[in-house]
BALOBA-1460 file (C-alpha; in Angstrom, 3 decimals):
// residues 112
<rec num="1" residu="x" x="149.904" y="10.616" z="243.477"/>
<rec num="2" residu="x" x="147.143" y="8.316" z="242.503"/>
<rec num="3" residu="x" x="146.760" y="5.343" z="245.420"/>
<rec num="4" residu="x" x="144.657" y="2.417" z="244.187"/>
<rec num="5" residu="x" x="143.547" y="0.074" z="246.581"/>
<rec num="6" residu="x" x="142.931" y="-3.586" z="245.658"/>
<rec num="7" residu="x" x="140.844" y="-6.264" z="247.598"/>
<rec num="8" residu="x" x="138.827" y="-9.387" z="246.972"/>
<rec num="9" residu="x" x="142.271" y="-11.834" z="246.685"/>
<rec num="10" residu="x" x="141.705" y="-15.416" z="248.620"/>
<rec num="11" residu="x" x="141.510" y="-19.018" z="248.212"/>
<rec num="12" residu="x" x="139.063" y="-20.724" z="245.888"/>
<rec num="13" residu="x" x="138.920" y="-23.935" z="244.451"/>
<rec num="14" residu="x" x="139.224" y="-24.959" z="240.886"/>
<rec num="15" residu="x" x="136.069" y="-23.929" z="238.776"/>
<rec num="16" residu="x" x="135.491" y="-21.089" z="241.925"/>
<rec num="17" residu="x" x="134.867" y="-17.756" z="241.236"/>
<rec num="18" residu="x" x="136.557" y="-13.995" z="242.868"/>
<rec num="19" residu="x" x="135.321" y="-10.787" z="242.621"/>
<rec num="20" residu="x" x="138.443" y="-8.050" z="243.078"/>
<rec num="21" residu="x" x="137.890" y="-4.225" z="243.338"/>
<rec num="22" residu="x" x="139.881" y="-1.554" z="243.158"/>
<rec num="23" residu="x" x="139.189" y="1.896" z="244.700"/>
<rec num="24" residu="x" x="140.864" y="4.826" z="244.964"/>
<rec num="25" residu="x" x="141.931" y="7.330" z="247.533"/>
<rec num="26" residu="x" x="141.288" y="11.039" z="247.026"/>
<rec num="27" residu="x" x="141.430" y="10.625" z="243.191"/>
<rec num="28" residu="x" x="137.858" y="9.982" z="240.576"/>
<rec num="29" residu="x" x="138.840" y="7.104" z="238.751"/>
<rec num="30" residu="x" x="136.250" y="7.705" z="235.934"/>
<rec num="31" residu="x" x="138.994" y="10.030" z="234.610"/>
<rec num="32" residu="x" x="141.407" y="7.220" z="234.250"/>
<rec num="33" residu="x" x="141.323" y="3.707" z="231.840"/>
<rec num="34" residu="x" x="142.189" y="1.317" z="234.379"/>
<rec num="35" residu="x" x="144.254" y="-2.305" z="234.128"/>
<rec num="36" residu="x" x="144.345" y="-5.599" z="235.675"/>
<rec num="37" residu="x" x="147.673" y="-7.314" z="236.175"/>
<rec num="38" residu="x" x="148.800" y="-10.169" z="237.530"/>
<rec num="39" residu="x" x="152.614" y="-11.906" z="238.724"/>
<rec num="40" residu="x" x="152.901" y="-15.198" z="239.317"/>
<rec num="41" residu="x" x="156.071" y="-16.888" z="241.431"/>
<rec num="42" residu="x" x="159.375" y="-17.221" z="239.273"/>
<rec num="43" residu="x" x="157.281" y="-15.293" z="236.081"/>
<rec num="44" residu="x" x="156.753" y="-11.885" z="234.663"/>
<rec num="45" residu="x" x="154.295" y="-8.987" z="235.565"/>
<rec num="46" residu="x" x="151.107" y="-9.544" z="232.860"/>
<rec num="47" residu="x" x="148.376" y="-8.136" z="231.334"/>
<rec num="48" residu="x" x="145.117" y="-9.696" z="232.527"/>
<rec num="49" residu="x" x="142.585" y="-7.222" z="231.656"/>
<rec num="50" residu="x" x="141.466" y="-3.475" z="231.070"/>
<rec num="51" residu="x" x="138.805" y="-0.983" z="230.436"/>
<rec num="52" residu="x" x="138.016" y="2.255" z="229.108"/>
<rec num="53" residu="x" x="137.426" y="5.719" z="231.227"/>
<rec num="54" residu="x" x="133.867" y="4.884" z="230.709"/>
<rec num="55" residu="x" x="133.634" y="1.308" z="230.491"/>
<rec num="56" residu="x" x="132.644" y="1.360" z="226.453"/>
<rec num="57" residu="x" x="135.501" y="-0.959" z="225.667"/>
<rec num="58" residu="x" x="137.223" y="-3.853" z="227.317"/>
<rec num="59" residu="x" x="139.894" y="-5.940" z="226.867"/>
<rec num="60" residu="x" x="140.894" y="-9.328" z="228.355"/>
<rec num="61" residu="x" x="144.030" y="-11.636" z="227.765"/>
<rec num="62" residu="x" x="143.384" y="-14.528" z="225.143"/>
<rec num="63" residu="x" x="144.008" y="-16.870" z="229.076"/>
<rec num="64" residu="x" x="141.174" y="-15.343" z="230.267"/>
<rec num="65" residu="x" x="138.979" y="-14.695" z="227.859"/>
<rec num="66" residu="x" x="135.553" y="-16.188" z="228.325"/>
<rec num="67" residu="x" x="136.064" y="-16.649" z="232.357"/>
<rec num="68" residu="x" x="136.828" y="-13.016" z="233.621"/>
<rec num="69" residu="x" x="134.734" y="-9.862" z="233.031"/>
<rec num="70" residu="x" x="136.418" y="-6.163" z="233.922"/>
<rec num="71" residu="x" x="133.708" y="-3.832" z="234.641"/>
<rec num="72" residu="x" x="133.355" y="-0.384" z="236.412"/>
<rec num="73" residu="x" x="131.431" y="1.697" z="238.800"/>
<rec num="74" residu="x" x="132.257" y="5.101" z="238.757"/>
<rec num="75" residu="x" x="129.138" y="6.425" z="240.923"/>
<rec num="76" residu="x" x="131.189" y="4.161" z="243.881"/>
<rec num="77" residu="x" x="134.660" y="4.945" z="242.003"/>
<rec num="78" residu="x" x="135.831" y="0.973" z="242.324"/>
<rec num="79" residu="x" x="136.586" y="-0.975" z="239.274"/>
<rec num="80" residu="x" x="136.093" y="-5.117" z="239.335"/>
<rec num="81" residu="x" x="137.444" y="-7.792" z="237.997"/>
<rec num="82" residu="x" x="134.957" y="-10.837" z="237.943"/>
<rec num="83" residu="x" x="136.750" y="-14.440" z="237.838"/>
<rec num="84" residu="x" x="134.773" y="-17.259" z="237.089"/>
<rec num="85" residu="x" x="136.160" y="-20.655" z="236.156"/>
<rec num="86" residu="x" x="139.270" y="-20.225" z="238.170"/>
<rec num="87" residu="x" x="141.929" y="-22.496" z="237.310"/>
<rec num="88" residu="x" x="145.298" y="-23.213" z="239.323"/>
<rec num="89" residu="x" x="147.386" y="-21.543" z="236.760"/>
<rec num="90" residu="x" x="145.140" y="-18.152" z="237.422"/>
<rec num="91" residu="x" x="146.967" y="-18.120" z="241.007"/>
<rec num="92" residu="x" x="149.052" y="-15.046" z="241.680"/>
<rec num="93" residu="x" x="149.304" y="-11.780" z="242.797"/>
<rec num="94" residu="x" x="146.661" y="-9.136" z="241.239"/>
<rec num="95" residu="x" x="147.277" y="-5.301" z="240.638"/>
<rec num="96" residu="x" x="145.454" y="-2.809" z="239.826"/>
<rec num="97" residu="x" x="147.019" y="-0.245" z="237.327"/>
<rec num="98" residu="x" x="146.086" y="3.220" z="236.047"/>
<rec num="99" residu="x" x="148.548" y="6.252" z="234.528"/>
<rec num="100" residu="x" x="152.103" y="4.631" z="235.639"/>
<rec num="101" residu="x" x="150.403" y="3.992" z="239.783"/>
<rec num="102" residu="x" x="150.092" y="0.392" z="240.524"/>
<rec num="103" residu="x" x="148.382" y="-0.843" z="243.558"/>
<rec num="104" residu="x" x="150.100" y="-3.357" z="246.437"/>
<rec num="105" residu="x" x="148.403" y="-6.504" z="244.972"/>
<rec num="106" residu="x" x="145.639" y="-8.857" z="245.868"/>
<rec num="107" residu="x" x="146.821" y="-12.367" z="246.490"/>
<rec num="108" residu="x" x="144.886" y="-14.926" z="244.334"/>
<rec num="109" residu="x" x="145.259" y="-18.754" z="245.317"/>
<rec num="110" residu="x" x="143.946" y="-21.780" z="243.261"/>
<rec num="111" residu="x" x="143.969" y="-24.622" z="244.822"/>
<rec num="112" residu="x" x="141.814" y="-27.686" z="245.513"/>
């Protein structure tokens, strides 16, 4: 069973930036196109951002298009999600998502 790991979640003001990564446990991610989600309170699980097996292609939600950048390194087997720009409405919980596995979640908190 594939066991992703996410981490980077906190506080950060409005116009802040994150950095979350998520690694995996006894499984080579480079194998494995790889997805950001997020939930916030009261809404539905969605689609933030994803990337290809080798990081060739990418592809972000129209909400965060232009403020967050997926990337990977598969020499340290951790994928990233880079959030610049940070708004409040970008606050909720963060998984990571690959071949049905989802992660436990980063929280993500916008807030001046």
């Amino acid at each position: 069973q594939l066991q992703l790991v996410e981490s980077g979640g906190g506080l950060a003001h409005p116009g802040g930036s994150l950095r979350l990564s998520c690694a995996a446990a006894r499984y080579t991610l480079e194998y494995y196109a790889i997805g950001w989600f997020r939930q916030a309170p009261g809404r539905e699980r969605e689609a933030v951002s994803c990337i290809s097996r080798d990081g060739g292609s990418t592809n972000n939600a129209d909400s965060v298009k232009g403020r967050f950048t997926i990337s990977r390194d598969n020499a340290k087997n951790t994928v990233y999600l880079q959030m610049n720009s940070l708004k409040p409405e970008d606050t909720a919980v963060y998984y990571c998502w690959s071949t049905g596995f989802w992660g436990q979640g980063t929280q993500v908190t916008v807030s001046s």
